[in-house]
N, C-alpha and C positions, 0 to 999 in steps of 0.2 A: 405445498406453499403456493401463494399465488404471485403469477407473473409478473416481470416488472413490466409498468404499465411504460409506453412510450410516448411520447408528447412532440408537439411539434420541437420542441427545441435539443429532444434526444437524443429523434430520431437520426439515424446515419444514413447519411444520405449518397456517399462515395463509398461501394464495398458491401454493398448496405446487407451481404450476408454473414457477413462474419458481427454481426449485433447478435446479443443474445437475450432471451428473455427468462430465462430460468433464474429463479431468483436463487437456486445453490450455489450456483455456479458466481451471480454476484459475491454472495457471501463467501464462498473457496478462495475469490481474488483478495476478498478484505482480511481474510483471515491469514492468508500467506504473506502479509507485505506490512513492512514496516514501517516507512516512509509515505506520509501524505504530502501531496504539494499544494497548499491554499492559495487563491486568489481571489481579490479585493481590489476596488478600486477608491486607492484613499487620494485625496487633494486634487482629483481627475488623474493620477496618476495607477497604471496596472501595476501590482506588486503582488511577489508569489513566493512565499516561504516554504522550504519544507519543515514538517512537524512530523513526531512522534504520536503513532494513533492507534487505536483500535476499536475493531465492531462491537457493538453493545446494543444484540437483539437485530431491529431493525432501525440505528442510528451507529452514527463515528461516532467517536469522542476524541477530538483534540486538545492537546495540554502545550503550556507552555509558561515563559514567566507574565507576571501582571504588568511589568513594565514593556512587553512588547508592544508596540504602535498596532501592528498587522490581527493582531488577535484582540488588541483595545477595539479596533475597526471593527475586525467580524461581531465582536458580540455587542455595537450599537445598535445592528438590527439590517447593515446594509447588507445587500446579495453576496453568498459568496462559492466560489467552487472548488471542489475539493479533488481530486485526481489522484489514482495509482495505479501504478503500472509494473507487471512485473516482468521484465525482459526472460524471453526464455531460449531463443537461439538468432544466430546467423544467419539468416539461406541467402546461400551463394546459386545464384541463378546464372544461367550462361550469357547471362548479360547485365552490367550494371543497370540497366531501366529494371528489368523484371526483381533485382535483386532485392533480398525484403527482411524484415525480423518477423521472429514468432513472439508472441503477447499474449498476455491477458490484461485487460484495461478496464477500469472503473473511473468516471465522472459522476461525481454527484452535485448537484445546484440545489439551492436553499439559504436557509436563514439560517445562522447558529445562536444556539442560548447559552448564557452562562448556566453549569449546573451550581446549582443554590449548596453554600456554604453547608449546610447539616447533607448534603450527600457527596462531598465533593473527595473524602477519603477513598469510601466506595468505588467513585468513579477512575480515582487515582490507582487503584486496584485491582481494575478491570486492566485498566494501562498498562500495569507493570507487571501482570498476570500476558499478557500477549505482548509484550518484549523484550523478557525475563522470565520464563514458567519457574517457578516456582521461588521466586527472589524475596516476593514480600515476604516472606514465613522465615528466611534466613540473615533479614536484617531488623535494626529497629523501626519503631511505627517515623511516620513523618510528625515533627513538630506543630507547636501552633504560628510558629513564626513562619516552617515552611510551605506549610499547606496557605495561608498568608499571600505568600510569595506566588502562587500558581493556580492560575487561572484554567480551567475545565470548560471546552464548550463544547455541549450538544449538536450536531445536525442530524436531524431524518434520511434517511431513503427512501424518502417522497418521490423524489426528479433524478433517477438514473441513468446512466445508460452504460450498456455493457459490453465490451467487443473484444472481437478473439480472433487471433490468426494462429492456428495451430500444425502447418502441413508444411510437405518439402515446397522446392521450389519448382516457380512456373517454368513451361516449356512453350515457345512460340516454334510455329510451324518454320520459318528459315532459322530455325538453330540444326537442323535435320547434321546438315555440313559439320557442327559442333561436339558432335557426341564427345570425342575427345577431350573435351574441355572438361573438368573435375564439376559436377555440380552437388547440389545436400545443404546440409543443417550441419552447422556448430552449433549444437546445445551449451547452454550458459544456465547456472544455475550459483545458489547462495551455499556458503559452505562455510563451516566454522575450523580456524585453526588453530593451533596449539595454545592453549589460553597462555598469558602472559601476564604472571603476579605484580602486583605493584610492589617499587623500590621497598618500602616501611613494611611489606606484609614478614613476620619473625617467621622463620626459615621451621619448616616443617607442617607449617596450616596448610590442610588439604584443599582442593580444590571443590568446592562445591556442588553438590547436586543438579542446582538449576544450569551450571556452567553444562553438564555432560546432557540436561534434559534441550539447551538452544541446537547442541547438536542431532540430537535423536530429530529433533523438529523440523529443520530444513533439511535432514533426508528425508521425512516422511513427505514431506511438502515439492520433489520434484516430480516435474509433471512428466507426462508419458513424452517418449525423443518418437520424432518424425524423421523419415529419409527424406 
C-alpha cells in the first residue's frame, strides 16, 4: 500500500515522531474504533459530535439521523474533520510533566458526500457489519421509512494524519534520586461484559452469535502492553 502522503496541515509538528505513514497502520486504527468525533463549523460556531462509523476501503462512512443539524452541515459541502482515537494505557512517569497516555490517533480533513439513496443500504451494512459483526443476518432488513430516516456520508482519506505513542514512560536525568518511586503503564483496553437481555425478551432466547463474535473482537483487537 501506499503511504499516507503528509501535507502541510498534517504534518505534526510537536513529537513529530511518533506520526506514522503506513497506511496499515491507519487502517488498524479505523478498524478498531467505534466512535468518530466530527467537526464543522456551523453559524461561525465549532461543533463536534461523536458518530458511529466505519472504514469502507479508503473512505469512513458516517451515519446518523436526517434530522441532525451537524451532519445536515457536513454534507452541504463545508470542511469537515473527523477524529479517533483509541486510548490504550496510563504511563505513570516519575513526574507529573513527563506523565503521558499511549494512543493510537487518526484525523482525517475533507469533504463528506451523502451516499446516493440506491447504495445507501450497502453502506448501512458496512456500518453494522463493524459495530455489530454479524447482526445484520440476525435481524430484519431496515425499512423504507427507516433507511428514509438516516442519512450516510462518505469522506476520503485523502488528508490524514496518523500518530502513535506506544512505549513506557520517560526518564529525565534528576529522576536518578527517584528510583523508588513506582513508574510503567496501565494498560486500558475495550472489553465486553455479561450481555444483558432486554425486559420483553421471553425467557429462554439465546444469546446471539454476533453478541459472542463483539467479544472475540476486542480481544483480538488489543494492542501489544509496554513497560
Amino acid at each position: 500500500m501506499e503511504p499516507v502522503p503528509v501535507t502541510d496541515r498534517t504534518r505534526v509538528t510537536r513529537l513529530a515522531d511518533r506520526q506514522v505513514v503506513d497506511r496499515q497502520v491507519l487502517h488498524d486504527v479505523l478498524d478498531a474504533g467505534l466512535v468518530a468525533h466530527v467537526a464543522v463549523v456551523r453559524d461561525g460556531v465549532p461543533i463536534v459530535l461523536p458518530v458511529g462509523y466505519a472504514r469502507d476501503g479508503e473512505s469512513v462512512l458516517l451515519h446518523g439521523s436526517t434530522g441532525g443539524g451537524l451532519l445536515r452541515a457536513a454534507a452541504s459541502g463545508v470542511p469537515v474533520a473527523v477524529t479517533v482515537t483509541l486510548l490504550d494505557g496510563l504511563v505513570y512517569a516519575r513526574s507529573l510533566f513527563d506523565s503521558s497516555m499511549n494512543y493510537r490517533s487518526v484525523m482525517v480533513l475533507g469533504t463528506a458526500v451523502a451516499v446516493p439513496d440506491a447504495l445507501k443500504e450497502e453502506a448501512l451494512r458496512r456500518l453494522s457489519e463493524h459495530l455489530m459483526p454479524g447482526r445484520w443476518d440476525e435481524v430484519r432488513p431496515p425499512t423504507r421509512r427507516e433507511l428514509a430516516a438516516t442519512v450516510v456520508l462518505r469522506v476520503p482519506l485523502d488528508e490524514v494524519s496518523v500518530k502513535v505513542r506506544a512505549t513506557g514512560a520517560s526518564t529525565e536525568p534528576d529522576d536518578g534520586e527517584d528510583r523508588a518511586v513506582w513508574a510503567g503503564v496501565v494498560p486500558l483496553t475495550l472489553a465486553t461484559l455479561e450481555p444483558v437481555a432486554s425486559a420483553d425478551a421471553p425467557r429462554g432466547v439465546p444469546v446471539p452469535a454476533s453478541v459472542a463474535a463483539a467479544a472475540s473482537r476486542f480481544e483480538a483487537l488489543r494492542p501489544e502492553l509496554h513497560a
